[in-house]
C-alpha positions, 0 to 999 in steps of 0.5 A: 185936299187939293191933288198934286201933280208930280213928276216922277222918273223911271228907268230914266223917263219922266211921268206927270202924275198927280198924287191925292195926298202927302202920304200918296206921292211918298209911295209913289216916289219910294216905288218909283226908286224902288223900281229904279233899284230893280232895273239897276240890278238888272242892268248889271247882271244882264246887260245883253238884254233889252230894256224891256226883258229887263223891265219885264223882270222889273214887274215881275218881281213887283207881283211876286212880291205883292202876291207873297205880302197878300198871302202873309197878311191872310196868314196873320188875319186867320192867325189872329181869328185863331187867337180871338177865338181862343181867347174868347173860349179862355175867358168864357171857361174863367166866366164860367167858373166863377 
């Protein structure tokens, strides 16, 4: 598939982009609203500061929250070898006493 160029617009500036697919410009829409969100919040709880504390805050959270999700997710994926290998330690003893 052919890139597309978008337009996307954070804290009220315009960015060209290109996206490389459908699925591509969905996320980079809904992080860039997601983004928008953010700075709204911050707008309204810390007016007296500047755009770029604020955005600043706005990166911020984004890592965090990216840092939490990868962490979640390596959880999951040594949870589930845990199960797989208690799984195949069942099964094995079932085969076993056969």
């Amino acid at each position: 598939m052919e890139e597309q160029n978008i337009t996307i617009r954070i804290a009220g500036k315009e960015y060209p982009l290109k996206a490389k697919s459908p699925e591509a410009e969905q996320v980079m829409r809904l992080a860039a609203e997601d983004i928008n969100n953010m700075l709204s919040v911050y707008n309204a709880n810390y007016p007296d500061r500047s755009d770029y504390d604020k955005m600043a805050l706005v990166c911020l959270g984004q890592a965090v929250s990216k840092i939490s999700a990868k962490r979640a997710a390596a959880k999951l994926a040594s949870d589930f070898d845990t199960l797989d290998d208690e799984l195949g330690h069942y099964l094995a003893g079932i085969e076993k006493n056969r």
